[in-house]
C-alpha positions in Angstrom: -59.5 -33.6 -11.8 -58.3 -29.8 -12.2 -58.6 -29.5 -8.2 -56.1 -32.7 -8.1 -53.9 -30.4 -10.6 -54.1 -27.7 -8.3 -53.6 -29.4 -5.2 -50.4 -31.0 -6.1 -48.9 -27.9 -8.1 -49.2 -26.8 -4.9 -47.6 -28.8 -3.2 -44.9 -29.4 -5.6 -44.7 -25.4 -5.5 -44.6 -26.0 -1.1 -42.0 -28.7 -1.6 -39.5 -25.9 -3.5 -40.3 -23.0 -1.6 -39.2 -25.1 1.4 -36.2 -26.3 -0.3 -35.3 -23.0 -1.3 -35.7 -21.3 2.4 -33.5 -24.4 3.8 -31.0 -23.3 1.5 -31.2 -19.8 1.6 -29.0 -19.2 4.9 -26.6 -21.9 4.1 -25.9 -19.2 0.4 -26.5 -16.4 2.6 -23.5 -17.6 5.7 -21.4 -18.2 2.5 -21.4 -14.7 1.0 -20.9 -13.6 4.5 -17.7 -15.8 4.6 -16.5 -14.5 1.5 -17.3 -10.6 2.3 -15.7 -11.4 5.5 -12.6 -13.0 3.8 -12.4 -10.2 1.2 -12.3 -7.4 4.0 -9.8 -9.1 5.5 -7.5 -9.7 2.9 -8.0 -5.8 2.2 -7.1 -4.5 5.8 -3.9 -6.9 5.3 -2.6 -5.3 2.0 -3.2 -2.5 3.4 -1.0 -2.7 6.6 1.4 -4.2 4.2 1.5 -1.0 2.4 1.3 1.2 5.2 4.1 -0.9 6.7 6.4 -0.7 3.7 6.1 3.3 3.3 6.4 3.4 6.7 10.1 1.5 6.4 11.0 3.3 3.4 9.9 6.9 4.9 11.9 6.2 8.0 15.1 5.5 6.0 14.4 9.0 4.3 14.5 10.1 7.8 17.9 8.8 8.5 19.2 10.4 5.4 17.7 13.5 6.0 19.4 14.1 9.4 23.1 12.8 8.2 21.9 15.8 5.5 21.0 17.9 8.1 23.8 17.3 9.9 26.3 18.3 6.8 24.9 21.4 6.2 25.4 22.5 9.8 29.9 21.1 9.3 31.8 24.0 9.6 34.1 24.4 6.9 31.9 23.1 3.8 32.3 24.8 0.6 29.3 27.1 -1.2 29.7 24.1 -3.4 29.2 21.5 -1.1 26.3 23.5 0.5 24.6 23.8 -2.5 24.2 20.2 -3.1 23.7 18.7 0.4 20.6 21.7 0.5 19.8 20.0 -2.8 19.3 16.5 -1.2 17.6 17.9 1.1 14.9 19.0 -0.5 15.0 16.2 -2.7 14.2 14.0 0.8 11.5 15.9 1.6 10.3 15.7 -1.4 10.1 12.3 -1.2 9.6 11.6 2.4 6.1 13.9 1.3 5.2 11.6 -1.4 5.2 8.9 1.3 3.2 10.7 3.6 0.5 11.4 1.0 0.5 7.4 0.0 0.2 6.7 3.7 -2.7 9.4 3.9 -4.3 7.4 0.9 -4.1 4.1 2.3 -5.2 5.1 5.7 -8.9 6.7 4.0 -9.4 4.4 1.3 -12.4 2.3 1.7 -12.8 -1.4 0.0 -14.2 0.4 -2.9 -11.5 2.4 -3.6 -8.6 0.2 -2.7 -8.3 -1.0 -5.4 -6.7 2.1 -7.2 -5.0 3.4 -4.3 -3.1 0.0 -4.3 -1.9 0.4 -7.6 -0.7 3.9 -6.7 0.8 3.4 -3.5 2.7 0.5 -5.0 4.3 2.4 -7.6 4.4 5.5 -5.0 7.0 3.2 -3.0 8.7 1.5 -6.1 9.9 5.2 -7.3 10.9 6.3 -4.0 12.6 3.2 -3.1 14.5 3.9 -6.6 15.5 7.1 -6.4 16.9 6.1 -2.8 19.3 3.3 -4.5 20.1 5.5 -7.0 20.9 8.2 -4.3 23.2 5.9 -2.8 24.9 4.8 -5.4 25.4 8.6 -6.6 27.0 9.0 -3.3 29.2 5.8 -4.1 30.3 6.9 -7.0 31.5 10.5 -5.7 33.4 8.6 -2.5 34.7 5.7 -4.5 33.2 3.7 -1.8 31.4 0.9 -2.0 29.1 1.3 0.8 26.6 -1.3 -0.5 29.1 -3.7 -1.7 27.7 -3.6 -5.1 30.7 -3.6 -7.5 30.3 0.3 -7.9 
């Protein structure tokens, strides 16, 4: 009788290893799936990112040269110098902090993303700030309303 025992533990034992093997690459294509779907939603967010720097650094850019361009006017007072040589550095400034997020983004790695999302994101959100409040500085001082704002 204990051989009978033995003999069908075993089997029974068999009967779930089996089951367990048939199962085992269905679990193991479905973690694939989901690593695959995870790295891919990573590489998105990050072109996002890189994308939206990438907008906002090139409108820095714009600025910079109409800058550029004032400091080189003939005619401009010390004054006037002093400020537009004030934005400018205040661009760079900026269009550097860009740069560095872009830098970030480009060497992160799926275990770091993560924090250099979070930075990058409020990277862009205080340089895309200080560029409205830039403009509407520069409103203000024309009595323009370039962005047709109300001020």
């Amino acid at each position: 009788m204990n051989s009978k025992i033995i003999i069908n533990l075993s089997l029974i034992g068999a009967t779930f290893g089996l089951v367990a093997c048939n199962n085992a690459p269905k679990e193991e294509a479905r973690m694939e799936k989901q690593v695959d779907s995870a790295l891919e939603d990573i590489t998105q967010a990050k072109d996002d990112a890189a994308k939206n720097m990438r907008a906002l650094h090139e409108k820095l850019a714009i600025r910079l040269v109409q800058v550029e361009a004032k400091l080189k006017e003939p005619g401009t007072t010390k004054e006037q110098q002093t400020a537009w040589e004030a934005q400018r550095i205040e661009l760079k400034d900026q269009m550097k902090r860009l740069e560095d997020g872009l830098d970030q983004v480009d060497r992160s790695t799926k275990e770091t993303w993560k924090d250099v999302k979070e930075g990058t994101r409020k990277t862009t959100e205080d340089v895309d700030n200080w560029f409205q409040r830039q403009a509407e500085i520069i409103d203000r001082k024309t009595t323009a309303d370039h962005d047709k704002d109300g001020h």
